[in-house]
Each structure stands twice: as C-alpha cells, then as structure tokens.
NUSE-197130 format. One record per residue (C-alpha): x, y negated, z negated; residue in three letters. Coordinates in steps of 0.1 Angstrom, whole numbers, plus 5000, padded with zeros to 4 digits. Layout:
BEGIN
XYZALA;...
***
This chain:
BEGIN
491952014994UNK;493151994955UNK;492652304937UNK;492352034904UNK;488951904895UNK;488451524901UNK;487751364870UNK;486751024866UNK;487650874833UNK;485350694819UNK;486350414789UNK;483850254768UNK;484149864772UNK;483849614749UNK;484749294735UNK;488349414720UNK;489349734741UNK;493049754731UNK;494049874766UNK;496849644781UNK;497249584820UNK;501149604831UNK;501749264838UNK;500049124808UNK;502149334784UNK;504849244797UNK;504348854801UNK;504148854767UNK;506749144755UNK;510348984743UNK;513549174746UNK;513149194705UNK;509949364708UNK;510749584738UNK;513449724718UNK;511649764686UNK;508449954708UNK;508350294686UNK;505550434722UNK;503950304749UNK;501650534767UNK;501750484807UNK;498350644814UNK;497450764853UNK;499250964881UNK;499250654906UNK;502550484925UNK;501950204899UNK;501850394865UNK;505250594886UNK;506950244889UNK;505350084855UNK;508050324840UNK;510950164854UNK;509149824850UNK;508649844810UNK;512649984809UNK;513749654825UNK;512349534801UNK;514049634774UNK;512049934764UNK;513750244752UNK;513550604773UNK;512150794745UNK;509550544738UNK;508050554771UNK;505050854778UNK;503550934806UNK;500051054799UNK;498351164833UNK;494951294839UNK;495951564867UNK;496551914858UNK;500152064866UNK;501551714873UNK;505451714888UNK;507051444868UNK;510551564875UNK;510551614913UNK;508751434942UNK;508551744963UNK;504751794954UNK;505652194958UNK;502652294935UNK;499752014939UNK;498751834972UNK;499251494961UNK;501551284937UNK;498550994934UNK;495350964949UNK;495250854986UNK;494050484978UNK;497650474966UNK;499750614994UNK;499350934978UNK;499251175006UNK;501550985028UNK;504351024991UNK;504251374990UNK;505151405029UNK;507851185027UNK;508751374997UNK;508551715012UNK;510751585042UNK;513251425017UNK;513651714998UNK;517151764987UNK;517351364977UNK;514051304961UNK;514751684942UNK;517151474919UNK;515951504882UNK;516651084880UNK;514750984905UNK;511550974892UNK;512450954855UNK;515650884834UNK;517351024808UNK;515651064770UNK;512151034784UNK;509551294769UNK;508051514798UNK;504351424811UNK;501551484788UNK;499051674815UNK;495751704824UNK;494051414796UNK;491551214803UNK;491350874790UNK;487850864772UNK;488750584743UNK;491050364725UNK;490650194692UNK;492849974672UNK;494550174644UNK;494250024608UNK;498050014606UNK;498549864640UNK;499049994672UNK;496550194689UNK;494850524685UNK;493850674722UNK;491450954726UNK;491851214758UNK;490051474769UNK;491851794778UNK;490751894814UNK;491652274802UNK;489552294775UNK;487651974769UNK;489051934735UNK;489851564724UNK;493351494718UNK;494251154701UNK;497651024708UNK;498650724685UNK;500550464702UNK;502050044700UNK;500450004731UNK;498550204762UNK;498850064800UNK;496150174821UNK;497450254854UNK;494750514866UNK;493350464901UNK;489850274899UNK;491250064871UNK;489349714865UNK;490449484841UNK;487849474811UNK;487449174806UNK;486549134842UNK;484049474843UNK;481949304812UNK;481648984827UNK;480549124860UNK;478249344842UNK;477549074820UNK;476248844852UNK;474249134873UNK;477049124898UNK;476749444919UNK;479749694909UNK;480050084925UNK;483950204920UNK;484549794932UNK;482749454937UNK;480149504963UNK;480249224992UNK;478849135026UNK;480649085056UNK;480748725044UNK;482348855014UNK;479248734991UNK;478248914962UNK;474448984958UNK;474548634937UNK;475348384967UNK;477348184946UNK;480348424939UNK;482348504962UNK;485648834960UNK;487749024978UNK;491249194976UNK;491649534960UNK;488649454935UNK;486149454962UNK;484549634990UNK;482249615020UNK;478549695012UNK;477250055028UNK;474949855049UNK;477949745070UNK;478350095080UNK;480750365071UNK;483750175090UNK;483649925068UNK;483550125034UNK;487150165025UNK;488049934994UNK;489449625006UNK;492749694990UNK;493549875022UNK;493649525039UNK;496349305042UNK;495549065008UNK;496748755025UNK;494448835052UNK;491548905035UNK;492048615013UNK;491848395046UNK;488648565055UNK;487048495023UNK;488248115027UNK;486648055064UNK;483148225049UNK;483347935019UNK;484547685043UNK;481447765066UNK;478947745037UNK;480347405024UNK;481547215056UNK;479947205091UNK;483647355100UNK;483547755114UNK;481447805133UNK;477748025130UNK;477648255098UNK;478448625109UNK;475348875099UNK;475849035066UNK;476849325080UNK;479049215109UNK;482849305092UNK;485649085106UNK;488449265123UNK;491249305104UNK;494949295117UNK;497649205095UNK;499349535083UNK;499349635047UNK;502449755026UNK;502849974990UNK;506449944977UNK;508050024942UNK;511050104929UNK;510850474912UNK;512550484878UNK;515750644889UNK;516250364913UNK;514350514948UNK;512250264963UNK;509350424980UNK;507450175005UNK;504550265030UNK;503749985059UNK;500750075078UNK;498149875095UNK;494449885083UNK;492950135100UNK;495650375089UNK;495650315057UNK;491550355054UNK;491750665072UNK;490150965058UNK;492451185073UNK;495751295058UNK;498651045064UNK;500551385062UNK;499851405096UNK;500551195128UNK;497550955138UNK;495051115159UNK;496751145194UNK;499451005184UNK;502851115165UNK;505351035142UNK;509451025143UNK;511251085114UNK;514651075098UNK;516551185066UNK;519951185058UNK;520051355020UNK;520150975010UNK;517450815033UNK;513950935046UNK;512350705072UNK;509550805097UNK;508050545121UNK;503750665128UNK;502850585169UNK;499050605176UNK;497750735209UNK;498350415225UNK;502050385219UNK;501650105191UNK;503650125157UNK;500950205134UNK;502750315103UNK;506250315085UNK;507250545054UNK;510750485038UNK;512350645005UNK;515750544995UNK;518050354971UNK;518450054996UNK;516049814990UNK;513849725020UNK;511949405019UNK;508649505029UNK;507249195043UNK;509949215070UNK;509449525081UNK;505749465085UNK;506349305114UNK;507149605132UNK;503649755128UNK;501049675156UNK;503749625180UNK;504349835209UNK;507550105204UNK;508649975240UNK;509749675220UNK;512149865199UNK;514649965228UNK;514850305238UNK;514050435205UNK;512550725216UNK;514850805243UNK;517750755219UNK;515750945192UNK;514951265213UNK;519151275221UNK;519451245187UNK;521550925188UNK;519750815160UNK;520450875125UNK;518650645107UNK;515550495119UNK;515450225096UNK;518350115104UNK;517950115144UNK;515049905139UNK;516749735118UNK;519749655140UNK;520949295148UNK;519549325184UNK;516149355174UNK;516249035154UNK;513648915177UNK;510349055170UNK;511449005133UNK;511248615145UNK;507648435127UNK;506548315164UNK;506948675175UNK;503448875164UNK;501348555178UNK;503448605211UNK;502548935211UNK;498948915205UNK;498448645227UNK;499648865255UNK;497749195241UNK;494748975247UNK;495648965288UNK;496749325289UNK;493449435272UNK;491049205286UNK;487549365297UNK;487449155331UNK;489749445350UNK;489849215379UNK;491448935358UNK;493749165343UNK;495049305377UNK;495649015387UNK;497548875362UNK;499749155351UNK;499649345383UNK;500349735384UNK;503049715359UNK;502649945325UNK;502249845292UNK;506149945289UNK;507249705313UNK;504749385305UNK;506249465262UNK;509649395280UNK;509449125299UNK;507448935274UNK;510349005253UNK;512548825278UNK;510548565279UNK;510348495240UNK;514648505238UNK;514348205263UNK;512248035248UNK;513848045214UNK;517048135222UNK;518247835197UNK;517048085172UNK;518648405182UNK;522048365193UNK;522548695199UNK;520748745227UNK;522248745262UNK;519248735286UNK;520448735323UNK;519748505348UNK;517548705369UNK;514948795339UNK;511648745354UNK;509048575332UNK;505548715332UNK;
***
C-alpha cells in the first residue's frame, strides 16, 4: 500500500479554464512559438505527463522551459527504480506493472537521461492542482495545494498540460454536466453502452460499466482494447437502428472482451516503455508486480533491454512488459497475447537452459513470423472454441487425448500450409498431420 495520501484534485470548470490537453497544444504550437515558450507546466505523475515531456521537446520546446509539477509526495523524477514510493503512476496507467520493470531493469533505467534530459528543473512535489486563471499579462496563473502543509502555491506559467490520471476534457465535463449525463470518475453506461439518456451513446477510456453490471465489469473501459470496444458500441447502435444483430443484451449483461490492450511511450531520454496485456489483466486489482494468479512470468534484461512475457494458469500469454531504446511496434506484438506459449517454440525449455537472452527478440525471431500473420488469432480462436467446448464428448472426439501442447502445434502446421505463399520461411514436412 502507498504510504502517500490519495488526493484527488479537484479544478473548478468553466467556460474559459486555461488548462490545455497535450495534443491540442501542440496542434496548434509552431516551431517559433515552441522556442519562444518562457514555461509550460506538465502537471500529473502518469506515463502520459512522463512522455508529454519528450513530446513538447520535439517540438521545439526548450529543457529549461519544461516543469513537471506532480501531485505525489517524494516523486523520483531522475530514476525509474521506484526505490522510495510503490508506484511511478497510478495503476490505470501501467503504474505498478512500470516500477517492476523498473526495479528489474535497474542498472539501465538508473541512467539520469532516461527519464529527463539535460537543463530541465527538477519535479515540483506533492501540488495539487486546485485552479488556473488567465494572467492579465498573458499566460496563466495556476494555483496548487501543498499536500505537506496545505498552503497554496501559485506557479505562473505560458501554458499548463493536464496530464493527471482521471483527466476529462472541460469542455466535455460541462457539457455532460450540462445535459444530466450520468458522470462518477467516467461516463456511466449499460452493457449496451447507453448512457442514462438513451440517445447518447460512449465508450473508450471516457467511460465505464454501470455498478449494476457487477463488480467484473467496473474497471474503466480504458482497460479494453479501444478498437474493440468501439466495435461493441457500433453493433449496440446498429441493433437499435436496423433489424441487423440480433436480440438486445440486458443492461447488465457485459460483452466479453478479447482483443489485448497496449500502453507505449517513449520516455524523454529515449526509452520506450510498452505494456501488452489482455483485458482481464490489465483490470486486475491485484499487483501486475506479480505473476497472474497461478500462473508466472519469464523475464529478461541485458543492462540495455528488459522484457518479461506474463503466462496465466492455463499456459496462455497474458501479458508483455518491455523497456528499451529499440522501438517496439506495439500493435505487433499484441498478437502474441492470448495465444498459447506452446506456439512460441520451446521458449520455456530454451529459457530455463538459459539459451535465451532476449525474450523479445526470440519471439521476435523470423521463424515465428507466423502467428504474427492477420489470419493467425481467428485460426486460433476458432480452434480454442473445439478445445474448450462444454460438450466433453464432442471434444474427445474431435481432438482425441492429445494436450493443449500438441493440438497449438499441429494447428500451427496446419496454418503454414495453408498460407505458405505468405511465409516462405517455413519448411513444413511431408508427414505433418493436420488436425
């Protein structure tokens, strides 16, 4: 547990709140201005207010002009290694899971440029964002309260990003509030993904499940895939407008979620931190710290490289964590969560030898190419659906006595042959036996 007191910040909305978002600043921030910036204050201890850093000096804006203003007491700006708080960001954000990648990394996220860069004032600690008014000569006058004392500290500024976690755009919070739409720490939906007005629909990291759907369902949807969610939310319009999709779900009958979700940014000093995990990881309550219930965790790090690969109790890939300066598109390595570890051959033979140095790059290997293929994950499912059907008879007779091990292998074989025109490196032998 945090030793720190949780402290919701709490901003006064109104028509002309001069609190930017990220991305809106910097649509409409030139190189001239960047350069010219005199301080922009970065407020929140999140992975996005971590990466907004790096973000705004892309951009043009100078080191010293940049100031981190977080609400947590005894913040670590200068080392990942989380040796004297329990998280770098709240869980919502990969939080937990960041601080044990970190503590494994160790000697390589220890760097002092990692996780800022040179000429950048140190953290302003423990202020809480209470207000922000536009100052007479420009710019804009933000008002903290002091978590050690509860003194108000103004900090005048060209511009403050709000990067806290619970952040809602204000324009969006007023009209919400504005049209009676239901709002507790995120838009309140049915399993339909309705608000309590009929007509308005939302999901994505704004939203959540209503408490009625039961406490499985109450994590934020954020922790879904977004693509995913936003294909839910399509079918439950497409239902109420068309006579396509079937009967309407009960309010409070969730839809399974499968698609895996993914955090990734680039640090300031040029480490780029990404977390895979499927959905049920990522909403778990428990510390990501530690391997999924039953299940366990390999890991690698090389001083340059950190990589551990979560496998639940059922020998499925259920999360990925990966900290280093190679840059790792997320979306491909996606695919690897949900599948069996069978698929990824002899990993953990290999990995118990210690023949492997580098997880990511073993899963990464040419000869995996396959599962990285788009048919792949509807192969898979489709034959997860056999191997886990209820009838037990149908199952037997179908798949026989052969483990899950050796039914993730030969439906392997049997996806190289039928697109082998796409993976030329496979050699599949004659006597393969299709399932």
């Amino acid at each position: 547990m945090d030793n720190y007191p949780q402290v919701r910040h709490a901003l006064a909305l109104d028509d002309d709140v001069p609190v930017e978002r990220l991305y809106d600043l910097c649509a409409n921030l030139t190189e001239e201005d960047a350069r010219s910036v005199e301080k922009i204050i970065v407020y929140g201890d999140t992975l996005r207010a971590v990466s907004a850093v790096r973000t705004l000096l892309n951009k043009g804006v100078r080191p010293e002009a940049i100031q981190s203003v977080v609400p947590t007491p005894d913040y670590v700006p200068q080392s990942l290694s989380g040796h004297r708080r329990q998280a770098l960001m709240p869980p919502s954000e990969g939080g937990r899971g960041l601080r044990r990648v970190a503590l494994a990394a160790g000697a390589m996220l220890d760097r002092p440029h990692v996780n800022s860069v040179e000429g950048q004032p140190p953290a302003m600690e423990g202020l809480t964002l209470t207000g922000a008014t536009k100052a007479r000569g420009g710019g804009v006058d933000a008002t903290f309260s002091r978590s050690s004392d509860g003194d108000d500290v103004t900090v005048h500024a060209d511009f403050v990003v709000a990067c806290a976690d619970r952040d809602i755009d204000p324009v969006m919070f007023k009209l919400l509030n504005d049209n009676g739409i239901v709002y507790d720490g995120h838009v309140v939906v049915d399993a339909s993904f309705r608000t309590n007005d009929p007509d308005v629909y939302a999901t994505g990291s704004v939203a959540k499940f209503s408490r009625r759907c039961g406490a499985g369902a109450l994590a934020p949807l954020g922790y879904r895939n977004a693509r995913e969610c936003g294909m839910r939310a399509a079918d439950s319009i497409i239902r109420r407008v068309t006579d396509y999709g079937g009967v309407e779900p009960e309010p409070t009958d969730v839809p399974k979620f499968y698609e895996p979700n993914a955090i990734s940014a680039v640090l300031p000093g040029g480490v780029q931190f990404l977390n895979v995990a499927s959905a049920f990881r990522f909403a778990s309550d428990g510390s990501l710290e530690e391997p999924p219930p039953g299940g366990r965790y390999l890991e690698t790090a090389n001083g340059e490289t950190y990589t551990r690969i979560d496998v639940d109790a059922e020998n499925v890939i259920c999360g990925l964590f990966y900290c280093g300066e190679k840059r790792v598109d997320a979306t491909h390595v996606s695919a690897l969560i949900g599948l069996p570890i069978a698929y990824v051959q002899n990993l953990e033979e290999n990995y118990a030898a210690g023949d492997v140095k580098d997880l990511l790059e073993h899963c990464l290997d040419v000869k995996l190419n396959a599962i990285f293929h788009a048919k792949f994950r509807d192969a898979h499912r489709a034959m997860m659906e056999v191997a886990r059907a209820p009838d037990e008879d149908a199952r037997s007779v179908i798949l026989g006595p052969r483990t899950m091990d050796c039914i993730a292998e030969e439906a392997m074989f049997e996806f190289v042959k039928r697109y082998d025109h796409d993976l030329p490196h496979y050699k599949i032998p004659k006597a393969a036996v299709a399932w």
